[in-house]
N, CA, C and O atoms as a GROMACS GRO file, in nm:
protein
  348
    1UNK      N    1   0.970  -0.776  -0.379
    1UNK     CA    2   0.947  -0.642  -0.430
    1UNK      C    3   0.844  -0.574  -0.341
    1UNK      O    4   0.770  -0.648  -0.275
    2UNK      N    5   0.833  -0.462  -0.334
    2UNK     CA    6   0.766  -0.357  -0.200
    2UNK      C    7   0.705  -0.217  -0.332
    2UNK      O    8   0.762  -0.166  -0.428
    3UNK      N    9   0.570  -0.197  -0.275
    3UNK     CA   10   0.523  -0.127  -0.379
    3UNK      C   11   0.406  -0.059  -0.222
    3UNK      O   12   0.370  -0.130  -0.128
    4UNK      N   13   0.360   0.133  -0.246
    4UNK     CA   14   0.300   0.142  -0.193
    4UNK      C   15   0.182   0.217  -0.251
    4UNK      O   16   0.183   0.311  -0.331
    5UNK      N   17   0.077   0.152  -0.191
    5UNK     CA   18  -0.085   0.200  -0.278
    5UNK      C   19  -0.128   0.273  -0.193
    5UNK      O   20  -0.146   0.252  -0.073
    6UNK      N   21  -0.154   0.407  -0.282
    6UNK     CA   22  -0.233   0.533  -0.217
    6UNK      C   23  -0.363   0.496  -0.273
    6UNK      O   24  -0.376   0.494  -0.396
    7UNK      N   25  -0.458   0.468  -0.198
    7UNK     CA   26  -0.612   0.442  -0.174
    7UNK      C   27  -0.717   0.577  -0.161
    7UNK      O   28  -0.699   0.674  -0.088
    8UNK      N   29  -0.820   0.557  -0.244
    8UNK     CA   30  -0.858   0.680  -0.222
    8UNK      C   31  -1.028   0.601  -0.181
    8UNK      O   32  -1.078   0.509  -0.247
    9UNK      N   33  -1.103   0.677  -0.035
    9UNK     CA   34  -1.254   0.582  -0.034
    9UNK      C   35  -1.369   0.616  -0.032
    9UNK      O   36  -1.362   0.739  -0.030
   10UNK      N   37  -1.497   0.580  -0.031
   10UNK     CA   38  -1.588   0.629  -0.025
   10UNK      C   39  -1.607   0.728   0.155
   10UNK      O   40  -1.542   0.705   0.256
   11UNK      N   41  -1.692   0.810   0.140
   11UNK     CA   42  -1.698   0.871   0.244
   11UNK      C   43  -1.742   0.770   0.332
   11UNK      O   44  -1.832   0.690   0.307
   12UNK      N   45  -1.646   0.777   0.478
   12UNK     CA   46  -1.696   0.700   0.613
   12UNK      C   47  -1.648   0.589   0.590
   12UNK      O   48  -1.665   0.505   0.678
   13UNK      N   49  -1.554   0.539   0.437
   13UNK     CA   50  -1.529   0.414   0.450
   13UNK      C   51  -1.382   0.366   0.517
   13UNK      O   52  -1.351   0.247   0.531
   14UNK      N   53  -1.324   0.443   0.545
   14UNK     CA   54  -1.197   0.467   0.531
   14UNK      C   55  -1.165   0.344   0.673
   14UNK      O   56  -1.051   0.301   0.685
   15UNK      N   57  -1.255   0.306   0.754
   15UNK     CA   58  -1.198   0.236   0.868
   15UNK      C   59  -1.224   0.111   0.786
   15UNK      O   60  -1.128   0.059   0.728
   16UNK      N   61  -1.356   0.053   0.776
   16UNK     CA   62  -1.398  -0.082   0.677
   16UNK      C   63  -1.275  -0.118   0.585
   16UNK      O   64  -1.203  -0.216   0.597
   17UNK      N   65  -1.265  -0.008   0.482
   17UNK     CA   66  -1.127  -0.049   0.395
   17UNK      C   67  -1.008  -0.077   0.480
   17UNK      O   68  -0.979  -0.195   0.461
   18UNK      N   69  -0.923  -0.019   0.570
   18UNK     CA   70  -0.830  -0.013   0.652
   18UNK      C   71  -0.851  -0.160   0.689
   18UNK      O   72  -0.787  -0.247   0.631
   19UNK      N   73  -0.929  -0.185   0.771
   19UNK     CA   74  -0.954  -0.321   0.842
   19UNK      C   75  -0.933  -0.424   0.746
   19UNK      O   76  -0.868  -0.519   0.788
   20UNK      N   77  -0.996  -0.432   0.559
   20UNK     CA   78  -0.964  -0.534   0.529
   20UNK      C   79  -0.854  -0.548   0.479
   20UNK      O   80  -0.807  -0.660   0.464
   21UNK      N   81  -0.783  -0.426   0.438
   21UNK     CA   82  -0.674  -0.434   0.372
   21UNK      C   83  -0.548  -0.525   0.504
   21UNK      O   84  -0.474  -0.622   0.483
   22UNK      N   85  -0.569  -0.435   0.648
   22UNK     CA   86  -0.476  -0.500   0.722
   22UNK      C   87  -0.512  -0.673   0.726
   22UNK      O   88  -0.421  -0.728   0.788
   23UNK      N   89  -0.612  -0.771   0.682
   23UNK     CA   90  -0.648  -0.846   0.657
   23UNK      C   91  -0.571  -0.936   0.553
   23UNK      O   92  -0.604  -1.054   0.539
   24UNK      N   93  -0.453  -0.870   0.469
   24UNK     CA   94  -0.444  -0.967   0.377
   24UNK      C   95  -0.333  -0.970   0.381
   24UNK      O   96  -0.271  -0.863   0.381
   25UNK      N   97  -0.272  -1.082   0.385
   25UNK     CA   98  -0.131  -1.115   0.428
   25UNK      C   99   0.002  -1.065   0.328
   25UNK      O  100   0.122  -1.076   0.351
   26UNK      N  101  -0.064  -1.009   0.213
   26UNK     CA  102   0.043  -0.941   0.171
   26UNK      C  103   0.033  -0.786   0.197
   26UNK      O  104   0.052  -0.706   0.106
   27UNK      N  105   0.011  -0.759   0.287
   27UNK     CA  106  -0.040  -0.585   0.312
   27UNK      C  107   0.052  -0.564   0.436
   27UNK      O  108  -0.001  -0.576   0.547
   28UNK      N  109   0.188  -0.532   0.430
   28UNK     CA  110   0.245  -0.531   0.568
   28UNK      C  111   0.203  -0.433   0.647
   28UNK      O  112   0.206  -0.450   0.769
   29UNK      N  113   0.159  -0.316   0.592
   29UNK     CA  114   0.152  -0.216   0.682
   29UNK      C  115  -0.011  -0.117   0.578
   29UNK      O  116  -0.060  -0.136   0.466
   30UNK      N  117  -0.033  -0.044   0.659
   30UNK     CA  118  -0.169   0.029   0.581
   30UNK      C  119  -0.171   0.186   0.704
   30UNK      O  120  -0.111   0.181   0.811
   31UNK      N  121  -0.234   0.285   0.669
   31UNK     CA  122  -0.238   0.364   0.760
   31UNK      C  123  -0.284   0.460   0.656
   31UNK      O  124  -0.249   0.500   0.544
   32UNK      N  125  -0.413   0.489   0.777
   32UNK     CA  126  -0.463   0.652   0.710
   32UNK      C  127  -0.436   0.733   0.693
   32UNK      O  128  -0.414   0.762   0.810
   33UNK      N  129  -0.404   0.844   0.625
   33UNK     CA  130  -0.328   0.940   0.600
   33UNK      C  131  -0.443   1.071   0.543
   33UNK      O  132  -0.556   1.052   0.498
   34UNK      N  133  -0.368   1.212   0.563
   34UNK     CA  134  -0.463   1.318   0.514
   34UNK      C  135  -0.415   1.333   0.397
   34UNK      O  136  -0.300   1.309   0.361
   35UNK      N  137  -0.489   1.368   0.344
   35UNK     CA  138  -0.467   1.467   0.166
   35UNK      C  139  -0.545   1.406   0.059
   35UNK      O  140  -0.662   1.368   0.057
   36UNK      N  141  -0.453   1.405  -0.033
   36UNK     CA  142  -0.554   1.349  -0.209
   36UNK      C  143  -0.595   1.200  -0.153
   36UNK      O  144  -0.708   1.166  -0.189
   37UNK      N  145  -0.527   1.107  -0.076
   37UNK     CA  146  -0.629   1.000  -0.086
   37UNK      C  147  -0.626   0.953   0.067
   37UNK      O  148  -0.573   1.022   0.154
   38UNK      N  149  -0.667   0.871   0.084
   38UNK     CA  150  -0.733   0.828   0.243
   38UNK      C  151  -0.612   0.738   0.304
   38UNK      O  152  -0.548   0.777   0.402
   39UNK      N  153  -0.589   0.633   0.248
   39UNK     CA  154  -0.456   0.544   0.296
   39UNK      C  155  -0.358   0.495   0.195
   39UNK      O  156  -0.374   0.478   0.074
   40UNK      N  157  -0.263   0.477   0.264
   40UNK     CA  158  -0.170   0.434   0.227
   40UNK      C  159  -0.104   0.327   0.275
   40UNK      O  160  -0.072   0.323   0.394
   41UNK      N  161  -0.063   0.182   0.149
   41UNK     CA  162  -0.091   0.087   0.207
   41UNK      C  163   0.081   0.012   0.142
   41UNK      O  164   0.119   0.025   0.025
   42UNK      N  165   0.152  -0.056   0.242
   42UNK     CA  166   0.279  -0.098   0.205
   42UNK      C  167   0.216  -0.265   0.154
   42UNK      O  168   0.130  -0.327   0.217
   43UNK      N  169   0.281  -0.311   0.035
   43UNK     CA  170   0.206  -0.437  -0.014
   43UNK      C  171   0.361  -0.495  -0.078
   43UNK      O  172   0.432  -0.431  -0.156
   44UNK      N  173   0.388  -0.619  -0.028
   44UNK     CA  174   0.492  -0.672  -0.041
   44UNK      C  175   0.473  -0.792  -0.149
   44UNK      O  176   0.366  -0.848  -0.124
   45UNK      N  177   0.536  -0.848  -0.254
   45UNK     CA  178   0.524  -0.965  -0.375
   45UNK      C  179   0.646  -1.021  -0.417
   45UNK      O  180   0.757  -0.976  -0.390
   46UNK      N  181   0.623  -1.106  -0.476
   46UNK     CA  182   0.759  -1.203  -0.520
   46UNK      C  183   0.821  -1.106  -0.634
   46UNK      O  184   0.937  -1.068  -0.619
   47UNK      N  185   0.746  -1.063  -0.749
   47UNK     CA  186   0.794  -0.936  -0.863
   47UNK      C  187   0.702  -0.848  -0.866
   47UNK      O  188   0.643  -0.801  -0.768
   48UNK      N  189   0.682  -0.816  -1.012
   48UNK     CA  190   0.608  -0.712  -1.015
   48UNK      C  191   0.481  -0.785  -1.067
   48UNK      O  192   0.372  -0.769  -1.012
   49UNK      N  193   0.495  -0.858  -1.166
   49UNK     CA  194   0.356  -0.943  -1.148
   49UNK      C  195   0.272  -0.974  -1.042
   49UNK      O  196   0.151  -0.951  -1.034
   50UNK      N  197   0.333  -1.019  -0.974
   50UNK     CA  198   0.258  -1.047  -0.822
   50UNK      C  199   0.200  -0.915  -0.811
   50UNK      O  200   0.095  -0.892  -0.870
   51UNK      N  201   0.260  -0.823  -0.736
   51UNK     CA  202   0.225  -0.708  -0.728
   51UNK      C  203   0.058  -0.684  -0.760
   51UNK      O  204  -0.046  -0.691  -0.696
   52UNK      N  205   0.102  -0.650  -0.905
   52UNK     CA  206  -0.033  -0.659  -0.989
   52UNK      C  207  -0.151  -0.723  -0.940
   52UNK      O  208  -0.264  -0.677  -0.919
   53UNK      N  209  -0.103  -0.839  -0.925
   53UNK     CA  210  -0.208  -0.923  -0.914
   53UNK      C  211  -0.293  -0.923  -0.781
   53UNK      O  212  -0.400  -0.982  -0.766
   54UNK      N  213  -0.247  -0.869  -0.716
   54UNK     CA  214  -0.261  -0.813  -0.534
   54UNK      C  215  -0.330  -0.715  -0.548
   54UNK      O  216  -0.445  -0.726  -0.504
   55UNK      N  217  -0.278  -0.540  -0.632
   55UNK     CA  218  -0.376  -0.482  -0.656
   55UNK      C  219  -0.506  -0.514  -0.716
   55UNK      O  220  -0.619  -0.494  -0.671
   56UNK      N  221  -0.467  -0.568  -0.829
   56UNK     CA  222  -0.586  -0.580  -0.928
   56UNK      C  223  -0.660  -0.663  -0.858
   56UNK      O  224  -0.742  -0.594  -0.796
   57UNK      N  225  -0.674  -0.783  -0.832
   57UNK     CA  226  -0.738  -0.893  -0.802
   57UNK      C  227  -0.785  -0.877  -0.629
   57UNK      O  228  -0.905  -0.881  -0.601
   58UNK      N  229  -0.719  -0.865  -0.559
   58UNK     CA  230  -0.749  -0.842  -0.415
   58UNK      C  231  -0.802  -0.677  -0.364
   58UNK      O  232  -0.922  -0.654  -0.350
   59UNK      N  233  -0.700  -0.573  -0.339
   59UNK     CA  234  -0.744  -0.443  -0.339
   59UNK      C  235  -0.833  -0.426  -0.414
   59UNK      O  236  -0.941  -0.477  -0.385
   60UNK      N  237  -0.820  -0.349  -0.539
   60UNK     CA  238  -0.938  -0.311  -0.593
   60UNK      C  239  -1.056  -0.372  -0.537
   60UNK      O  240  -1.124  -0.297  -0.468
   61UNK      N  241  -1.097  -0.488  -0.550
   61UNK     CA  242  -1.205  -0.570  -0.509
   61UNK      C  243  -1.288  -0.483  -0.381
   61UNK      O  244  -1.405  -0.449  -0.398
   62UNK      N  245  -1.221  -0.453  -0.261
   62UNK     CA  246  -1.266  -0.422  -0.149
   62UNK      C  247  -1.369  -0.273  -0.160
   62UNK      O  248  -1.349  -0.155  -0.189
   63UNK      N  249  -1.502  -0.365  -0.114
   63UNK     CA  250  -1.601  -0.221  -0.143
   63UNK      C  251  -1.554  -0.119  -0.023
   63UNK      O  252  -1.494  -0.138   0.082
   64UNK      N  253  -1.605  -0.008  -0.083
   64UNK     CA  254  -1.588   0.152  -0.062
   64UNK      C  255  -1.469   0.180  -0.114
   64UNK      O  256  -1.424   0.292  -0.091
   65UNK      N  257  -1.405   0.105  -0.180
   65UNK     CA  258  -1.223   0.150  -0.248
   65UNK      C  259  -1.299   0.254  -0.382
   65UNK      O  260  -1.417   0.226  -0.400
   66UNK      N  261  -1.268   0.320  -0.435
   66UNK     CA  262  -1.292   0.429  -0.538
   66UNK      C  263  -1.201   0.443  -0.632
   66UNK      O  264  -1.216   0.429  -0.754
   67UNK      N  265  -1.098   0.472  -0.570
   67UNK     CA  266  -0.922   0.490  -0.707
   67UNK      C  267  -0.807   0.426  -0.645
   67UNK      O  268  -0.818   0.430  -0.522
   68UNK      N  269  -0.712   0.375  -0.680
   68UNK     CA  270  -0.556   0.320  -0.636
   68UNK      C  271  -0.494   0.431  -0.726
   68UNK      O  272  -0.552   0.496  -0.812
   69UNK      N  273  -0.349   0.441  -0.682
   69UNK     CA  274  -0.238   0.463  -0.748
   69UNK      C  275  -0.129   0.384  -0.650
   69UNK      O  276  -0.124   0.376  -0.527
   70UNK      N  277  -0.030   0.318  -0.772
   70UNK     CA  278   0.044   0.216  -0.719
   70UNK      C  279   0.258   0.304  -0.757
   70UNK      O  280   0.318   0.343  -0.857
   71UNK      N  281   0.284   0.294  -0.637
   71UNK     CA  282   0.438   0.338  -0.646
   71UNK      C  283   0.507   0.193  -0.643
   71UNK      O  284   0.500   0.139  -0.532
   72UNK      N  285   0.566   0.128  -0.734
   72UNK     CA  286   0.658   0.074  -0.705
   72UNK      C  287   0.744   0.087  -0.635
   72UNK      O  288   0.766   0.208  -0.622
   73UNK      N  289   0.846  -0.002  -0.549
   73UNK     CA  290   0.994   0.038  -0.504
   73UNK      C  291   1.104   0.023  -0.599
   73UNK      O  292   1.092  -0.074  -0.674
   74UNK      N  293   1.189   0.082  -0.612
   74UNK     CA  294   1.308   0.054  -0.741
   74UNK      C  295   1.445   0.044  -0.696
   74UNK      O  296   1.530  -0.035  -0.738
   75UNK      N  297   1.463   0.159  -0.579
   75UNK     CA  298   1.602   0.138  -0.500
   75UNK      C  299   1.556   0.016  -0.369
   75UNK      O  300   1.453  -0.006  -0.304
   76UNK      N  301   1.732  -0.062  -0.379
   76UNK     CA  302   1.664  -0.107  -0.275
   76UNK      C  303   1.704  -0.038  -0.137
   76UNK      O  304   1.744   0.078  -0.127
   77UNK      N  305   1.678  -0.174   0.025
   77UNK     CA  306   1.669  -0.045   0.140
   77UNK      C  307   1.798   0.012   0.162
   77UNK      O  308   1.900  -0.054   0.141
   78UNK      N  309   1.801   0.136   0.205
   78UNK     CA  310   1.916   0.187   0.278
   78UNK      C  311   1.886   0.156   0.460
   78UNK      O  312   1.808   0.220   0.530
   79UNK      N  313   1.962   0.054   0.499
   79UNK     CA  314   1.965   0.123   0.636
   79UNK      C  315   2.039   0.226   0.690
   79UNK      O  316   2.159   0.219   0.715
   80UNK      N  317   1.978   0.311   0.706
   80UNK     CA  318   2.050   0.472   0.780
   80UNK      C  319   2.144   0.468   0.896
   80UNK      O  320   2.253   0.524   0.910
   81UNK      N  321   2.056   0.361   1.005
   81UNK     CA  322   2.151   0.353   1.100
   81UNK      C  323   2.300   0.324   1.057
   81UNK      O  324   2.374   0.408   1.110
   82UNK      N  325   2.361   0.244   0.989
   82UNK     CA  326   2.452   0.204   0.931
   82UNK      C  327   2.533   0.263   0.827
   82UNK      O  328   2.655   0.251   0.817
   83UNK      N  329   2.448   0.335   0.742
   83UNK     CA  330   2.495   0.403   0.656
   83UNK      C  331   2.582   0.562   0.690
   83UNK      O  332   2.590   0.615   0.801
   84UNK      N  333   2.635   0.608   0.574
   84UNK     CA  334   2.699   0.754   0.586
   84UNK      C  335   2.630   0.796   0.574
   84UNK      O  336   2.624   0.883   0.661
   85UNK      N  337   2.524   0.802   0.493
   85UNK     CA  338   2.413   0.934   0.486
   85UNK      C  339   2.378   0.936   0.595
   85UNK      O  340   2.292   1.024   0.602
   86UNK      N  341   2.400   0.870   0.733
   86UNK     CA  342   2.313   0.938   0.878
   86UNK      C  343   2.418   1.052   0.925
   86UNK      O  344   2.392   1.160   0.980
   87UNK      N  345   2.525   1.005   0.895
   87UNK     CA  346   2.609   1.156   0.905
   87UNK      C  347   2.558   1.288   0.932
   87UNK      O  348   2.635   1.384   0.935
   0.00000   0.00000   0.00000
């Protein structure tokens, strides 16, 4: 299951957080981004429990973190190359 956490951080923290998040082996991908929150972080788990337990227990944890919001994935992937919708 694939879920992505919009991170929101303390001011100036935004590299520190970045660095540990790319740190944890369920965090495939992370990247700073502009707007309502600082990064955005792709976090991969066996279900949705897992999941959870990645935010709650690992993310959150990391000082200068401030707020999460967590998107689940629900469809699964389309590859485009392959698909009609690249039509």
């Amino acid at each position: 299951m694939k879920a992505y956490v919009l991170i929101k951080t303390a001011g100036g923290k935004e590299d520190e957080v970045l660095r540990r998040l790319l740190s944890l082996s369920t965090v495939e991908e992370a990247h700073k981004v502009f707007g309502q929150y600082d990064i955005v972080a792709e976090v991969r788990g066996r279900d949705m429990e897992t999941i959870v337990e990645i935010v709650t227990a690992r993310i959150r944890k990391i000082d200068g973190l401030l707020d999460t919001h967590t998107l689940l994935v629900v469809d699964p992937e389309i590859d485009m190359a392959s698909s009609s919708l690249a039509s």
